[in-house]
C-alpha positions in Angstrom: 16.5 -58.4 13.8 20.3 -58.7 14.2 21.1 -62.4 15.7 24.6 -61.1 17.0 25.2 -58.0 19.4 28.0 -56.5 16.8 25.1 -57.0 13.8 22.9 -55.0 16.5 25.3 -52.6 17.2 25.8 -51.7 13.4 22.3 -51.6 12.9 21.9 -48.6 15.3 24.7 -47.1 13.9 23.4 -47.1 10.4 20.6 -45.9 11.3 22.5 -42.8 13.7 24.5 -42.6 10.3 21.3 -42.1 8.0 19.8 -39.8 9.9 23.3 -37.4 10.1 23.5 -37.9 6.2 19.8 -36.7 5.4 20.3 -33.8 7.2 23.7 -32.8 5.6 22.0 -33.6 2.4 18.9 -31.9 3.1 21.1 -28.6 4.7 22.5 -28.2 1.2 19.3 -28.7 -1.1 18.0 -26.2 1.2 20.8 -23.6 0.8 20.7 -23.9 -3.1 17.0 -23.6 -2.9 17.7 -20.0 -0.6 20.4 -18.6 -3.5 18.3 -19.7 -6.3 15.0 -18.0 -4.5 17.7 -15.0 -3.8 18.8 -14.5 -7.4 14.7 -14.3 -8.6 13.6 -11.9 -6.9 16.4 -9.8 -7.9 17.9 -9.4 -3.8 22.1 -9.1 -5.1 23.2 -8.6 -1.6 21.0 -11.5 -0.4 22.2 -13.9 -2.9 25.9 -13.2 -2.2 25.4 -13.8 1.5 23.3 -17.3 0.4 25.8 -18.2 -1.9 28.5 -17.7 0.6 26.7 -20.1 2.5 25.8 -22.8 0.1 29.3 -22.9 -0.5 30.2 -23.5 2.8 27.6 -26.0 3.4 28.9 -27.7 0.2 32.5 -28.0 1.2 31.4 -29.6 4.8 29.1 -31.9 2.9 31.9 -33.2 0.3 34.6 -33.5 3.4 32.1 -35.8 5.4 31.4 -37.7 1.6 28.2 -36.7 1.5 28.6 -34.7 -2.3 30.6 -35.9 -4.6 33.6 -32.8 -4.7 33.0 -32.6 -8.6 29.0 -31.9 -7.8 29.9 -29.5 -5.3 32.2 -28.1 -7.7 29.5 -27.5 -10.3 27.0 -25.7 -7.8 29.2 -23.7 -6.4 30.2 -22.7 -10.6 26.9 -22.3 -11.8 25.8 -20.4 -8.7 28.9 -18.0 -9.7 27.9 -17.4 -12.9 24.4 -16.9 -12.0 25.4 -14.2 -9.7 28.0 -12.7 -12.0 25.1 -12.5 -14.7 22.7 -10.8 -12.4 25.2 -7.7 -11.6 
C-alpha cells in the first residue's frame, strides 16, 4: 500500500496507464494477426484493407510510445512486401 496520497495517486494511475497500454498493444498484435490471416487464404482485397489498418494502428501505437517507430517501421515493410508478393 502507498503510505503517501501522491504514492496512491500514482499507483491508480499506473495502473489506468497499464491497462490503456495493453490494449494499444493488444489492438496492434491483433491487426497483424487479421493481415497475416488475410494474406493466407489468398483474400487480396481483404488484406489491403487490413493492412491499411495495421498501419494505422501502428502509427497511433508509436505516437503514444507504445512501438518502438523502427518496429512499426518493419511491420508495416514486411506487410508490403508480403502483399506486393501475393499480386
Amino acid at each position: 500500500m502507498a503510505n503517501t496520497p501522491s504514492a496512491a495517486k500514482r499507483a491508480r494511475q499506473s495502473g489506468q496507464r497499464a491497462l490503456v497500454n495493453r490494449r494499444i498493444t493488444t489492438s496492434v498484435k491483433n491487426h497483424l494477426k487479421a493481415v497475416r490471416s488475410a494474406l493466407i487464404k489468398g483474400d487480396k482485397t481483404e488484406a489491403q484493407a487490413a493492412a491499411l489498418a495495421c498501419e494505422s494502428t501502428l502509427d497511433k501505437a508509436v505516437k503514444t510510445g507504445n512501438v518502438h517507430r523502427n518496429k512499426a517501421n518493419r511491420h508495416k515493410s514486411a506487410l508490403t512486401l508480403a502483399l506486393a508478393a501475393k499480386q
